[in-house]
GUGU-93122 format. One record per residue (C-alpha): residue number from 1; x, y, z. Coordinates in Angstrom, 1 decimal. Example, Ala and Ser with C-alpha at 12.3 -4.5 7.8 and 13.67 -1.06 7.14 Angstrom:
2
(1,(12.3,-4.5,7.8))
(2,(13.7,-1.1,7.1))
END
This chain:
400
(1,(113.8,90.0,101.9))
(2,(111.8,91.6,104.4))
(3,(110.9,94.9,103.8))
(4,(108.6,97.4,106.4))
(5,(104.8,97.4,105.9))
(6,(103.4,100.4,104.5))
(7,(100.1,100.1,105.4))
(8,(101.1,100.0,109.4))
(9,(101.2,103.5,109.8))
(10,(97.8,105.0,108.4))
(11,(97.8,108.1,110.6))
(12,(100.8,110.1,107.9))
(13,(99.0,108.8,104.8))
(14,(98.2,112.6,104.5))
(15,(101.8,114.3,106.1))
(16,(99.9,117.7,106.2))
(17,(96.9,116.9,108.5))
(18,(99.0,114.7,110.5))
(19,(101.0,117.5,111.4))
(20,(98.3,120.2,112.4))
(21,(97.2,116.8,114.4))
(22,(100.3,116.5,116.1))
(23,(100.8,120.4,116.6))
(24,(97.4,120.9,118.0))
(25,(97.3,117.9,120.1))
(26,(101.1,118.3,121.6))
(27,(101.1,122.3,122.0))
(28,(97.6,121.6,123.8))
(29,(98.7,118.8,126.3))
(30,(101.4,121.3,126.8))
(31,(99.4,124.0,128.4))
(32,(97.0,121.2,130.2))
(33,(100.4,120.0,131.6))
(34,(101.2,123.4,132.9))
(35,(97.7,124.6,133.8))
(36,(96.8,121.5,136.1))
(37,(100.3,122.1,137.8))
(38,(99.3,125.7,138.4))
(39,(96.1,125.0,139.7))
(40,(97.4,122.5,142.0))
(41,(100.0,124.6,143.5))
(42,(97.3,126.8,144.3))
(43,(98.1,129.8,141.8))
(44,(95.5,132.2,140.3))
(45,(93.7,131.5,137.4))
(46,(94.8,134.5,135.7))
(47,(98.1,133.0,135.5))
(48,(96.3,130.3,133.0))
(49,(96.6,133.4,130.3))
(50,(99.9,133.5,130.9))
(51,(100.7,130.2,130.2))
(52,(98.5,130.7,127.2))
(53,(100.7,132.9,126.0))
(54,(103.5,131.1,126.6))
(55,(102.0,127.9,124.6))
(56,(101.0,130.2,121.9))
(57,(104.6,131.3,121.1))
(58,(106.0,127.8,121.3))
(59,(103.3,126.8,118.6))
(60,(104.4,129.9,116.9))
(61,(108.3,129.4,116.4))
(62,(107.5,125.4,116.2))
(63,(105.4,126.9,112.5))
(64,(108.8,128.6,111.6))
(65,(111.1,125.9,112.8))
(66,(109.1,123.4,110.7))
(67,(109.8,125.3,107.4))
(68,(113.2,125.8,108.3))
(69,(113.8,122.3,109.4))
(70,(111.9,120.7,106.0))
(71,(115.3,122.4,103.7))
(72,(117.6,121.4,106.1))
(73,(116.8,117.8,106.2))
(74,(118.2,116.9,102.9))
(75,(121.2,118.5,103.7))
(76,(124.4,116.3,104.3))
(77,(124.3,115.2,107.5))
(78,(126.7,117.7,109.1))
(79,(124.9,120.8,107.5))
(80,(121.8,119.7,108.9))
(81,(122.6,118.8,112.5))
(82,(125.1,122.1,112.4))
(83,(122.7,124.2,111.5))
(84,(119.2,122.4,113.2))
(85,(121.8,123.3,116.6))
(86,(122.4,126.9,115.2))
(87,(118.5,127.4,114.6))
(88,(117.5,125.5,117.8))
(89,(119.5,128.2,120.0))
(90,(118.2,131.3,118.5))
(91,(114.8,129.9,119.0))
(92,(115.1,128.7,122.5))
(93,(116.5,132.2,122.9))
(94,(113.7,134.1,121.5))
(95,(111.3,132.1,123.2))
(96,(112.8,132.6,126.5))
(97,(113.3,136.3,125.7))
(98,(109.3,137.0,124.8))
(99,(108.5,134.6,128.2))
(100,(110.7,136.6,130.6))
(101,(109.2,140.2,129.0))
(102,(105.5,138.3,129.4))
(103,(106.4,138.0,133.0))
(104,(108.0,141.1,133.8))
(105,(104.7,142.7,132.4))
(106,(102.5,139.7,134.4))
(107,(104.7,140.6,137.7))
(108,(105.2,144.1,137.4))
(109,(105.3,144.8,141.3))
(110,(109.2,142.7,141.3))
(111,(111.6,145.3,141.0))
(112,(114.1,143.4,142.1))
(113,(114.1,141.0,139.6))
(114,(116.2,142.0,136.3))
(115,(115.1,140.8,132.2))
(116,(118.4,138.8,132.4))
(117,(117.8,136.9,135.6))
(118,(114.3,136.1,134.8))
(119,(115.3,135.0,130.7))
(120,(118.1,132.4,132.2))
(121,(115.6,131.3,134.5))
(122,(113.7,130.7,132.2))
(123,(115.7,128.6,129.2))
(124,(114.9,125.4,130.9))
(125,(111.5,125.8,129.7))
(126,(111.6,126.6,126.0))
(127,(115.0,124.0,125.4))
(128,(112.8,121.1,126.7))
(129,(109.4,122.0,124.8))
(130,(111.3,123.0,121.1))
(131,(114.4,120.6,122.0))
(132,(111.8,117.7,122.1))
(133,(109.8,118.9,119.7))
(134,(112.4,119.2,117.2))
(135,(113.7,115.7,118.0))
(136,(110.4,114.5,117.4))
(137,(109.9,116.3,114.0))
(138,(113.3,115.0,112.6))
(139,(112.1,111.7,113.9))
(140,(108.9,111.2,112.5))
(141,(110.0,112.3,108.6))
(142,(112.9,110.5,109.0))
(143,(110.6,107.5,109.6))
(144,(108.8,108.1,106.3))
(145,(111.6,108.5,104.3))
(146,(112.4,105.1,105.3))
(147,(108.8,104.1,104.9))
(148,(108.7,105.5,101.4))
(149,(112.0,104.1,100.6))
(150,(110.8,100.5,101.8))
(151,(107.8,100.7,99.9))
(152,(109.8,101.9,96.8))
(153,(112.0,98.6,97.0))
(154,(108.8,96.4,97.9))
(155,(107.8,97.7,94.3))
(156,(110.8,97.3,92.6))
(157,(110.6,93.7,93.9))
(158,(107.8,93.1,93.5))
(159,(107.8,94.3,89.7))
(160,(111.2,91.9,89.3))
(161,(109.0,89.3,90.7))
(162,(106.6,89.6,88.0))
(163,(108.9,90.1,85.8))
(164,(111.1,87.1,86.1))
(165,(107.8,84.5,85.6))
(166,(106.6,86.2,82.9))
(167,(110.2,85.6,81.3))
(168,(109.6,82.0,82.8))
(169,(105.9,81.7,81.0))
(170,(107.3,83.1,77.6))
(171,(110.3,80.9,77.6))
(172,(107.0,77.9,77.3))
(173,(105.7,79.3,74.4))
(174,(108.5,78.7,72.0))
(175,(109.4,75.2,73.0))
(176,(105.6,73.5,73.2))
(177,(105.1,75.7,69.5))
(178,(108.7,74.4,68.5))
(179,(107.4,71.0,69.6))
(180,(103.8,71.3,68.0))
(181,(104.5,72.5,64.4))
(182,(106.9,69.9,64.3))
(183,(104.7,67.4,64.6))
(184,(102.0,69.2,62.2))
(185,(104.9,69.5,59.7))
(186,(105.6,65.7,60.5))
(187,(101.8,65.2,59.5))
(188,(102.1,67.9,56.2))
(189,(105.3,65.9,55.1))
(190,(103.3,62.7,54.9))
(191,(99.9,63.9,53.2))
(192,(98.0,63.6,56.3))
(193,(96.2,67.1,55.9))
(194,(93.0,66.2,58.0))
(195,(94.8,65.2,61.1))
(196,(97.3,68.2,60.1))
(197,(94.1,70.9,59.9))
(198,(92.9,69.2,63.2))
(199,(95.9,69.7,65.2))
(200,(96.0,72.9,63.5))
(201,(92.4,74.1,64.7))
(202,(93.3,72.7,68.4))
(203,(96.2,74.2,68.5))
(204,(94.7,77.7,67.6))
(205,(92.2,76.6,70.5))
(206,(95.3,76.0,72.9))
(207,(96.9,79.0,72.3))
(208,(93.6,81.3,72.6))
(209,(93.1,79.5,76.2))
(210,(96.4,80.2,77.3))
(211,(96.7,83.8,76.2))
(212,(93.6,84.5,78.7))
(213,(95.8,84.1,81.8))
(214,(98.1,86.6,82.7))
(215,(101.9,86.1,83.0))
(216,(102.9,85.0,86.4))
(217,(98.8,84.6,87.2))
(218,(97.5,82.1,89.7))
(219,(94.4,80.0,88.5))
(220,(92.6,76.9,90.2))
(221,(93.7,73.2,89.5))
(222,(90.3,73.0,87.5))
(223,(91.6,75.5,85.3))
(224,(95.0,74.2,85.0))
(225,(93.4,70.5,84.1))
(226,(90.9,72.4,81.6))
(227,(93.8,73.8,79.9))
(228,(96.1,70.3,80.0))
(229,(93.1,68.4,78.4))
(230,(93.3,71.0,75.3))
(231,(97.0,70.2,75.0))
(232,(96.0,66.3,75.2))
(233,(93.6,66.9,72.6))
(234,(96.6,67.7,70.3))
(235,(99.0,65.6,71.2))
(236,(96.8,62.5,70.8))
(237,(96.2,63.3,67.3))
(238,(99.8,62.6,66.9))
(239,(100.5,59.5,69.2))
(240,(96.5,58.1,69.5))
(241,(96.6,55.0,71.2))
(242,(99.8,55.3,72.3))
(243,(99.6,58.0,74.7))
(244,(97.1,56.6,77.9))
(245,(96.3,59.4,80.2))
(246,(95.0,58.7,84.3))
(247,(93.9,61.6,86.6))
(248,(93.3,61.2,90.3))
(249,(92.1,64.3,92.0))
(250,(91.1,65.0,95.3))
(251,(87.6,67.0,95.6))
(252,(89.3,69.6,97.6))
(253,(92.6,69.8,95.3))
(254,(90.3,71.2,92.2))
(255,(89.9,74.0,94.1))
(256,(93.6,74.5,95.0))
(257,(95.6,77.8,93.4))
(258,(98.6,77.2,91.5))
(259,(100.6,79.1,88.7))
(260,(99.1,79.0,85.5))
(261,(100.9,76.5,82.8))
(262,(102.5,74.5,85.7))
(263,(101.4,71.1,84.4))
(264,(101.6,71.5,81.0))
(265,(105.7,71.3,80.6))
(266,(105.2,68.3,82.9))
(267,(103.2,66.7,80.9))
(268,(104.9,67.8,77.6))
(269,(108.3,66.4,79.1))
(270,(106.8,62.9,79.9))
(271,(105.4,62.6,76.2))
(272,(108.7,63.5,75.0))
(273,(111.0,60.8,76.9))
(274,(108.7,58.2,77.7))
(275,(105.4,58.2,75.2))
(276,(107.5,59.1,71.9))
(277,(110.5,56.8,73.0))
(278,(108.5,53.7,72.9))
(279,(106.5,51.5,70.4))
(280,(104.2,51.0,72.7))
(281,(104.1,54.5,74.2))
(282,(103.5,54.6,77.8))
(283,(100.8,56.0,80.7))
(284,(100.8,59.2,82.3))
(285,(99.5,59.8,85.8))
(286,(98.2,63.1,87.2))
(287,(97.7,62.6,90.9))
(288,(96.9,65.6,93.1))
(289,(96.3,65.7,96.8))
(290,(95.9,67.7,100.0))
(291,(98.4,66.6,102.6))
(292,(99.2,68.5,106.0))
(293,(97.8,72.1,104.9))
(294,(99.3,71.6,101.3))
(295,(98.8,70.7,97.8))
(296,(101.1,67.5,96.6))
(297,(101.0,67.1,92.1))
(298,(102.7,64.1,90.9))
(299,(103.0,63.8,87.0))
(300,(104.4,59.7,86.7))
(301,(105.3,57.7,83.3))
(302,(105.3,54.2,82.8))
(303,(109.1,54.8,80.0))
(304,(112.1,54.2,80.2))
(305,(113.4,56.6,83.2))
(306,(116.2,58.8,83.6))
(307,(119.9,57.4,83.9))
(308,(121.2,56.3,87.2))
(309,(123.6,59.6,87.7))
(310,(120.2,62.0,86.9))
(311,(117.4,60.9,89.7))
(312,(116.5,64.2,91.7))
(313,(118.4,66.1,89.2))
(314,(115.9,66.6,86.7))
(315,(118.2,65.3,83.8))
(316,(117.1,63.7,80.7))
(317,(120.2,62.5,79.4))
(318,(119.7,58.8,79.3))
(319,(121.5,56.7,76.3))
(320,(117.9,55.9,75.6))
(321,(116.7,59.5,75.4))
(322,(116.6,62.1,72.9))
(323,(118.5,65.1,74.3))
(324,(117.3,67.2,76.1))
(325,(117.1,71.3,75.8))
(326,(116.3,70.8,79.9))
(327,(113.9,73.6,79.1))
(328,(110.9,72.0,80.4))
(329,(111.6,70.6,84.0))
(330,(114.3,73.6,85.0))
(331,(111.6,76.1,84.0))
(332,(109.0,74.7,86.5))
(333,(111.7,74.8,89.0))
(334,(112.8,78.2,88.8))
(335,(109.2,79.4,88.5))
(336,(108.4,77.3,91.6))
(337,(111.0,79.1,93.1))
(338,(110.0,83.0,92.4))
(339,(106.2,82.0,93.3))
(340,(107.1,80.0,96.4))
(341,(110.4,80.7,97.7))
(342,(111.4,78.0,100.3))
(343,(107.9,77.2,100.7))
(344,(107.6,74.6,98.1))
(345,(109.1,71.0,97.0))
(346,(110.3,69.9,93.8))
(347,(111.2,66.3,93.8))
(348,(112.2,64.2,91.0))
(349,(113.3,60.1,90.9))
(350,(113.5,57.7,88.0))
(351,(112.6,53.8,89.1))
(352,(115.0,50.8,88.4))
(353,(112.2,48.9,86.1))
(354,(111.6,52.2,84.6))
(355,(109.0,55.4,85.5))
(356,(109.9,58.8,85.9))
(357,(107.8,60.8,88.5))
(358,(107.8,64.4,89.6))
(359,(106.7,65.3,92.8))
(360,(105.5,69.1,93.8))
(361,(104.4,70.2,96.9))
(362,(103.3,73.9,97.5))
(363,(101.1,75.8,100.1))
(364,(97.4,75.1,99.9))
(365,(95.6,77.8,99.0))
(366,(91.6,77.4,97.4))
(367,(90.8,79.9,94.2))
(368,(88.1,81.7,96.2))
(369,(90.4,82.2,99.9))
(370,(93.1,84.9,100.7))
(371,(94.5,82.7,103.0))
(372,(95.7,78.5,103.2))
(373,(92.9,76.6,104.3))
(374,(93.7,73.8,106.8))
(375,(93.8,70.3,105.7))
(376,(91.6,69.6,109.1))
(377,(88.7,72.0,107.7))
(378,(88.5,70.3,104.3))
(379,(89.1,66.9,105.0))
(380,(87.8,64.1,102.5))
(381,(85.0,61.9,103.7))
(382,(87.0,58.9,103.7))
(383,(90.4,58.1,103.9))
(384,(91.8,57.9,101.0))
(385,(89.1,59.0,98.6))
(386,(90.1,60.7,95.1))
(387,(88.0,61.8,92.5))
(388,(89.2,60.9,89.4))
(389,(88.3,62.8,86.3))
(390,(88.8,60.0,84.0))
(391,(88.1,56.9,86.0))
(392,(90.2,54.5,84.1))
(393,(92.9,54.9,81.9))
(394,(91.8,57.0,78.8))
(395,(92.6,55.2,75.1))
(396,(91.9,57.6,72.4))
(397,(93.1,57.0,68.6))
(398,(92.3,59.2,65.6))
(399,(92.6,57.1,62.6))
(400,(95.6,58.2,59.7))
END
């Protein structure tokens, strides 16, 4: 939703000099107005004090129309424009009234001209000046009531924002402990207490990493791999040889901002359906790339796949599969959606021969740049090239 920009209007970030501003700089251009039209009509300069005083009382009453006018505006609507009408009158009236006595003093040799002649003459005058003026005051704070209302929602939004994906980073916590004391219980159960301690002491290690980043926190693909290789760590103590890992990053992806713990679930739900469901256990590839201005992560299994009615759904309901609590993929997708909006891509597809992938694409930003940085500015030397972090397909076993 698009709300107004606060910071576009500068000049009221302090309401009370912005007025004496405004009053000074409007009353003043008011006399030069009527000064330089004098002087050009060929009057005498004492007629410029005059018109002094003239300006002076219209700055005067504009002082007590301001007060007046600052209660009436949160009125109900017809009390305030009643009553601003009401007010208006008497002040064009008083103003006209002091101008046609200045005058009868200033041209004291006109007998023939009467007070009331020479104050309806004279209403013109005042009605434009405080008629306009008061337009303009009701205008302006009317302005920043809406500016300050705006700003109040951008807020409130803002704070939902941040509130909705830290509810979406909390939800992980439960369901990778859920899944991780599960398997050290696994390892208690069958009198495997080193690997159990291990998993244990990595696990603590996890957690402490995680807890550094702030809900809803953005944090270089770096970081995000740092933190996935600690969650590796543990789960390899539970499948060894089984689990294969392969990373290919681009150079200039590393450097890419994303939300914190996005990979993780990915990784998590791939180990679940395709590394746990097999004898054999099955490879997981990490690919990450720049395309077009933006940052494309695709988390791929070599296991069984989802069922035919579940590609691009996200479902894990296969025969084959253990059921799913569709925690893990649904949270990336709503999280995607707060951080990005329509701005991102979340794609997934299971192959015939088996393979699950996921597919996320989301605007390119680098961890130390305000603002997306053109594919065309950081483009990789050749075609094609990746740096991969682990160069072929890692094989780790703990023995029992």
């Amino acid at each position: 939703m698009a709300v107004l920009q606060i910071q576009a209007a500068p000049f009221f970030a302090s309401k009370n000099r912005a007025f004496w501003n405004l009053q000074l700089a409007g009353w003043g251009a008011a006399f030069l107005l009527r000064a330089v039209s004098a002087l050009a009509n060929q009057q005498p300069l004492d007629i410029l004090a005059l018109i002094l005083v003239t300006t002076i009382t219209g700055f005067s009453i504009s002082l007590i129309l301001s007060v007046i006018y600052r209660r009436l505006i949160h009125q109900m609507p017809l009390v305030t424009w009643g009553l601003t009408a009401v007010v208006l009158f008497f002040a064009v009236l008083l103003h006209a009234s002091i101008d046609a006595w200045v005058q009868g003093v200033y041209y004291a040799g006109m007998r023939d001209v009467t007070f009331a002649q020479r104050l309806i003459g004279l209403l013109y005058l005042p009605l434009t000046l405080l008629g306009g003026w008061s337009a303009l005051y009701y205008a302006i704070n009317f302005f920043l009531t809406v500016e300050q209302q705006a700003d109040r929602l951008e807020r409130l939004e803002a704070q939902a924002t941040a509130a909705q994906l830290a509810m979406l980073r909390y939800q992980l916590n439960p369901h990778f402990l859920f899944n991780t004391l599960n398997s050290i219980s696994t390892l208690v159960l069958l009198k495997q207490t080193e690997p159990a301690n291990a998993m244990l002491t990595r696990l603590s290690g996890f957690l402490r990493h995680t807890l550094i980043a702030e809900p809803g926190s953005q944090v270089s693909l770096a970081q995000e791999v740092e933190t996935l290789q600690l969650y590796l760590d543990i789960e390899r103590m539970r499948f060894e040889e089984r689990l294969r890992t392969r990373f290919e990053i681009e150079d200039d992806a590393m450097h890419a901002q994303l939300p914190a713990m996005l990979l993780q679930p990915l990784v998590e739900n791939a180990i679940k359906y395709a590394v746990s469901t097999q004898e054999e256990g099955a490879e997981i590839a990490l690919t990450a790339r720049v395309v077009g201005g933006r940052l494309r992560l695709t988390v791929a299994d070599t296991g069984p796949g989802a069922d035919d009615g579940a590609p691009g759904t996200g479902s894990m309901s296969a025969p084959a599969r253990p059921v799913s609590t569709g925690v893990g993929l649904a949270n990336i997708r709503n999280r995607l959606a707060q951080a990005y909006g329509d701005t991102h891509l979340f794609e997934t597809r299971s192959e015939a021969g088996g393979g699950f992938t996921v597919m996320i694409e989301i605007p390119f930003t680098r961890a130390d740049a305000p603002e997306p940085v053109a594919l065309a500015r950081k483009a990789p030397a050749t075609p094609g090239h990746v740096a991969p972090l682990s160069p072929a397909p890692q094989t780790i076993g703990t023995p029992a």
